[in-house]
ROVEXTI-684951 format. One record per residue (C-alpha): x, y, z; residue in three letters; chain; residue number from 0. Coordinates in steps of 0.25 Angstrom, whole numbers, plus 5000, padded with zeros to 4 digits. Last residue first. Layout:
! residues N
X; Y; Z; ALA; A; NUM .
...
END
This chain:
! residues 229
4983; 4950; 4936; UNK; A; 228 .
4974; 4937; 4937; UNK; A; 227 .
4960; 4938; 4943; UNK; A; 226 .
4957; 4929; 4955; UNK; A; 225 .
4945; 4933; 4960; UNK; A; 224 .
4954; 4942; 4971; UNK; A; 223 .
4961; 4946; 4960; UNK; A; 222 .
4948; 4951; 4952; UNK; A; 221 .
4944; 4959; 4965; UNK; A; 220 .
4960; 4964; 4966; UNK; A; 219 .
4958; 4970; 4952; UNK; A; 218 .
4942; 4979; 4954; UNK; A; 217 .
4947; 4983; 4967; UNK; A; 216 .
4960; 4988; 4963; UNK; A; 215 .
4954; 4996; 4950; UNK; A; 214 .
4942; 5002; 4959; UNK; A; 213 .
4952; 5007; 4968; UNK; A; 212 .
4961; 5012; 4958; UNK; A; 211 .
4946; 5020; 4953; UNK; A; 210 .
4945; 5024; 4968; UNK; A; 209 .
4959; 5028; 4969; UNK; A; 208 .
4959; 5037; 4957; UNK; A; 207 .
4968; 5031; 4946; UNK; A; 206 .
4981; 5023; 4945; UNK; A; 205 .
4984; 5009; 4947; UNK; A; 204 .
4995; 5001; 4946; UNK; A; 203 .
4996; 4985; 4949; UNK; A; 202 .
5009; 4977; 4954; UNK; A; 201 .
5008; 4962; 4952; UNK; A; 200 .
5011; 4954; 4964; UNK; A; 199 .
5021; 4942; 4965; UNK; A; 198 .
5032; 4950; 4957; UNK; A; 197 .
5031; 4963; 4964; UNK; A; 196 .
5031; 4956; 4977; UNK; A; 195 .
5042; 4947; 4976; UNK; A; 194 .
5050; 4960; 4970; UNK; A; 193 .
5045; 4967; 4982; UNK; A; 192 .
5049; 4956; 4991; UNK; A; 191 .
5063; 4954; 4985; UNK; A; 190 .
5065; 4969; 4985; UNK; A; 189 .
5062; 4969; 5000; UNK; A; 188 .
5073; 4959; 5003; UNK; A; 187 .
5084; 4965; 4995; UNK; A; 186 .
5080; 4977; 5005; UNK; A; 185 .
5081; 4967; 5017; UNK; A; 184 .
5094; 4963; 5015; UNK; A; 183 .
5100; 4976; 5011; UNK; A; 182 .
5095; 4984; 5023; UNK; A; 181 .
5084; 4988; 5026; UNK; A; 180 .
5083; 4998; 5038; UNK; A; 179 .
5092; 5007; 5031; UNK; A; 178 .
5079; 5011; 5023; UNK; A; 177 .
5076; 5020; 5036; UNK; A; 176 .
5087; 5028; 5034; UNK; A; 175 .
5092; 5033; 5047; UNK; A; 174 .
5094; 5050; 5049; UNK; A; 173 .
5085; 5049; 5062; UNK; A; 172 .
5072; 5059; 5066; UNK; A; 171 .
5064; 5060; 5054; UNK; A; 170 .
5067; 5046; 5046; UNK; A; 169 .
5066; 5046; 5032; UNK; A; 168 .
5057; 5034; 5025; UNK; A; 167 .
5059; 5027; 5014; UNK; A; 166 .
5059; 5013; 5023; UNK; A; 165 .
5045; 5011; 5025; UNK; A; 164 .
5041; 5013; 5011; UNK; A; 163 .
5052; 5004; 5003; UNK; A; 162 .
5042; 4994; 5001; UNK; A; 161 .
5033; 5002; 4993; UNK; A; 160 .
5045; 5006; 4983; UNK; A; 159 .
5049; 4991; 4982; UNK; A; 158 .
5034; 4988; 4981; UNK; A; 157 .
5034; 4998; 4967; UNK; A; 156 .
5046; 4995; 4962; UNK; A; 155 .
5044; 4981; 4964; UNK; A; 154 .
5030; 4982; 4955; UNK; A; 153 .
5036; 4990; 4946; UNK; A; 152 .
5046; 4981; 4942; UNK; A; 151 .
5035; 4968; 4942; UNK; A; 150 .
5027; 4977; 4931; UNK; A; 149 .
5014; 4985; 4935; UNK; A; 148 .
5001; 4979; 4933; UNK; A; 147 .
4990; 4989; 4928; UNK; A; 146 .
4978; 4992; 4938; UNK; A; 145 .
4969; 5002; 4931; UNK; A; 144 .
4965; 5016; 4929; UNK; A; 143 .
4965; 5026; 4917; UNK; A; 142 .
4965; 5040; 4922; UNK; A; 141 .
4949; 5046; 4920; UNK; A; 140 .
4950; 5049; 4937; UNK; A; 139 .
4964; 5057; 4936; UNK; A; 138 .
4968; 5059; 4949; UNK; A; 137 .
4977; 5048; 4949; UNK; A; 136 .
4980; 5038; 4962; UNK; A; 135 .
4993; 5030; 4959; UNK; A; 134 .
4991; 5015; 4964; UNK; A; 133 .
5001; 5003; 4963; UNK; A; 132 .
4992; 4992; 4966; UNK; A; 131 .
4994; 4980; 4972; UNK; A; 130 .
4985; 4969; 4971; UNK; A; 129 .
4979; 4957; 4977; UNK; A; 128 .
4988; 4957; 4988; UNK; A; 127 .
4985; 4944; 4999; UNK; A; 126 .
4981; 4948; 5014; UNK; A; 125 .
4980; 4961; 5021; UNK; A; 124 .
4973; 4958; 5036; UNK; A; 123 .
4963; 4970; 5035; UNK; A; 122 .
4961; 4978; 5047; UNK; A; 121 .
4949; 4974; 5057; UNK; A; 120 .
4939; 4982; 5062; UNK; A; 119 .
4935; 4989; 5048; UNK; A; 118 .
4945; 4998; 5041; UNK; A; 117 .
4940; 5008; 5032; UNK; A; 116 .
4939; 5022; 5038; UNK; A; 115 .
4950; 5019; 5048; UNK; A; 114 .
4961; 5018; 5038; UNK; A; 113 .
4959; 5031; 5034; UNK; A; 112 .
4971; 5038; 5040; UNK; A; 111 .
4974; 5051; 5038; UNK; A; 110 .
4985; 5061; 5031; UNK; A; 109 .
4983; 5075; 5028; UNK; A; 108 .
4975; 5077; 5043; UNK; A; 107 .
4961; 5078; 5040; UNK; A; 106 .
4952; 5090; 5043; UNK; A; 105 .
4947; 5090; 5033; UNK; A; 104 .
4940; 5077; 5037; UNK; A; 103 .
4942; 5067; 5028; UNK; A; 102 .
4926; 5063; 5019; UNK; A; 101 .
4929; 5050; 5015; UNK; A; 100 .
4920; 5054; 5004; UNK; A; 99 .
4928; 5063; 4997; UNK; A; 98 .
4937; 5051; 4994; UNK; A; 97 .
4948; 5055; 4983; UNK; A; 96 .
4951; 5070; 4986; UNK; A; 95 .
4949; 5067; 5001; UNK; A; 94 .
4958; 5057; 5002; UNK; A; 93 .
4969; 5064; 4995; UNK; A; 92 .
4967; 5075; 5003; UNK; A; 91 .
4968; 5067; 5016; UNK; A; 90 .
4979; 5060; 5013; UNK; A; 89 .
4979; 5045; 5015; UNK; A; 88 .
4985; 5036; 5026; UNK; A; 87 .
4979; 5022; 5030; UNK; A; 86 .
4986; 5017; 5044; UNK; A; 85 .
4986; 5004; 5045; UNK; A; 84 .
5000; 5000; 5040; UNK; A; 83 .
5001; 4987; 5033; UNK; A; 82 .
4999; 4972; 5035; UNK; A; 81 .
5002; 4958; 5029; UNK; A; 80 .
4998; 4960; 5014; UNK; A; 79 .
5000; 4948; 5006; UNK; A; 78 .
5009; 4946; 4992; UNK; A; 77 .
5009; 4932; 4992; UNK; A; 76 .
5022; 4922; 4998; UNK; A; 75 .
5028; 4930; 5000; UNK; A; 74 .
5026; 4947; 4999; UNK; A; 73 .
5019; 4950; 5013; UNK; A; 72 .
5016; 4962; 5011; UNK; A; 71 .
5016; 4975; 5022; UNK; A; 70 .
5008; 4986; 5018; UNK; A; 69 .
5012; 5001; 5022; UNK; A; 68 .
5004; 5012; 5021; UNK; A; 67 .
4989; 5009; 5023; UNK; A; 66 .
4988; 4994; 5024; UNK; A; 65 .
4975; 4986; 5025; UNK; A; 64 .
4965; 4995; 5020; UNK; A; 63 .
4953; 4988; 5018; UNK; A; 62 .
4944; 4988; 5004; UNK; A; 61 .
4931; 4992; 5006; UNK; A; 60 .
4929; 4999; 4993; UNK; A; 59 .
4932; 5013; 5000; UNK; A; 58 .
4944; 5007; 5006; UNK; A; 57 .
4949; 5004; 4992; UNK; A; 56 .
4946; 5018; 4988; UNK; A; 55 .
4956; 5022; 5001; UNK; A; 54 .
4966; 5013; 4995; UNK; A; 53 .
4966; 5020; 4983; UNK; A; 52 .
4969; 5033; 4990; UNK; A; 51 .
4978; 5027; 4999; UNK; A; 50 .
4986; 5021; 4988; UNK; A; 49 .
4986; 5034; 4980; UNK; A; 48 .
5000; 5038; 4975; UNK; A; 47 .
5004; 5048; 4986; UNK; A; 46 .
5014; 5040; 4991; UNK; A; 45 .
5019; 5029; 4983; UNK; A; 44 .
5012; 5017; 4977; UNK; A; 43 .
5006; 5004; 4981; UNK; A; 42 .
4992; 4998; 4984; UNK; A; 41 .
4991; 4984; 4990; UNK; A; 40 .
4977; 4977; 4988; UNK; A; 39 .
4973; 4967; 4997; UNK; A; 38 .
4966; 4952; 4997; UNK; A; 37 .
4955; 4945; 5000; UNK; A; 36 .
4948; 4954; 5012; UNK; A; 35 .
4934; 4957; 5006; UNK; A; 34 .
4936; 4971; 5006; UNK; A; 33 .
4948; 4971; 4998; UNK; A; 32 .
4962; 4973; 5008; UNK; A; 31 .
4970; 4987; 5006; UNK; A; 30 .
4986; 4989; 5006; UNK; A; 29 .
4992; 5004; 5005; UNK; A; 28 .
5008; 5002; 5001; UNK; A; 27 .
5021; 5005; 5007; UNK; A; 26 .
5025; 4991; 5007; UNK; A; 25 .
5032; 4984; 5020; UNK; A; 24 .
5037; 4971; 5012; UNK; A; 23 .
5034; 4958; 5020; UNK; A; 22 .
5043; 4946; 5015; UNK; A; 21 .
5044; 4942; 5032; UNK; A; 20 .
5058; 4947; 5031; UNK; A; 19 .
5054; 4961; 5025; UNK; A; 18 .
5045; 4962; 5035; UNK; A; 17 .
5058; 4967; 5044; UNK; A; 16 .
5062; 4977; 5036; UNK; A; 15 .
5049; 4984; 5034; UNK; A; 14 .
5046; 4983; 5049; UNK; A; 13 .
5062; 4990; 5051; UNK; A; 12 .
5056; 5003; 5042; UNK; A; 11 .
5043; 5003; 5050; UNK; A; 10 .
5052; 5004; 5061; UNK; A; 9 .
5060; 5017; 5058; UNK; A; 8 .
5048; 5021; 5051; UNK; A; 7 .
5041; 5021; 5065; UNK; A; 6 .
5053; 5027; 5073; UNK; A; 5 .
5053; 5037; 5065; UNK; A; 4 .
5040; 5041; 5067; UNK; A; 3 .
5040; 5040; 5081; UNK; A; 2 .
5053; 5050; 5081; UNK; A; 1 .
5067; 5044; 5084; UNK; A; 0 .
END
């Protein structure tokens, strides 16, 4: 088995075993405020932007906490327990929307910035303040805002996030890493998504990254004060 086999196929037993602790395994980007009260969790699939936004966060101070993979807790609050560390983007995209990050040319494709923002210390998670499904749109005169998504969306969306570590085709075997879930534990997964899409509210966004940046920053600064959704 190849090292990176070996690595899904482990990932993929991880997911299960959170499951039992009411910890999904979301593929989601998750970022701290500045202050340290609260984070935000950015949803969507790949290519819709959640690095880019994430990025604009980062440039407001904002701490990346979890660049591909989130683990939540979903009881008794919604609460960030950890993530990947690694913070992936696309050179190109990156360069088109932050000129003044200044990538080499000679970047590879893919890079990690997490280095450019993290302090000494990596951010703990904590309570959600938001979550965020994010679509990145060229258009910088397209109407932006954050606009509360249904409960059925919501599920559909975090059932579609939670199923990240397992949609994944092995190189060296023939296995099928979903068969590492079996019936118990998927019942189990759509209970906690469900919980999770009921408890909190599931807000889209679309726009530049900066000006979906602007929008989060501006929502989870009233939350913190208390602001009702």
């Amino acid at each position: 088995m190849s090292p990176g086999d070996a690595r899904r196929l482990i990932n993929a037993h991880l997911h299960r075993l959170h499951l039992g602790s009411d910890t999904l395994c979301a593929h989601a980007v998750v970022l701290c405020r500045p202050d340290g009260d609260g984070t935000v969790v950015l949803l969507g699939g790949h290519g819709a932007g959640k690095t880019l936004v994430a990025i604009a966060l980062a440039e407001r101070g904002w701490r990346p906490a979890a660049g591909d993979v989130a683990l939540l807790d979903v009881h008794p609050a919604p609460a960030v327990r950890g993530g990947t560390s690694a913070f992936m983007a696309r050179s190109s995209a990156v360069a088109r929307w932050f000129p003044q990050l200044r990538l080499d040319p000679s970047d590879a494709d893919r890079i990690d910035l997490r280095s450019r923002w993290n302090d000494a210390t990596d951010p703990a998670g904590g309570r959600v303040l938001a979550a965020v499904l994010v679509a990145v749109d060229g258009d910088p005169s397209a109407r932006v805002g954050l606009y509360t998504e249904d409960t059925h969306t919501a599920a559909t969306a975090w059932l579609r996030a939670s199923t990240h570590l397992l949609d994944r085709i092995l190189e060296t075997s023939p296995m099928v890493l979903r068969l590492v879930e079996d019936a118990a534990a998927a019942r189990r997964r759509i209970a906690l998504v469900q919980a999770l899409a009921a408890r909190l509210p599931l807000h889209a966004a679309r726009g530049t990254p900066q000006r979906i940046a602007s929008c989060i920053e501006e929502f989870t600064s009233g939350s913190v004060k208390g602001a009702t959704w």
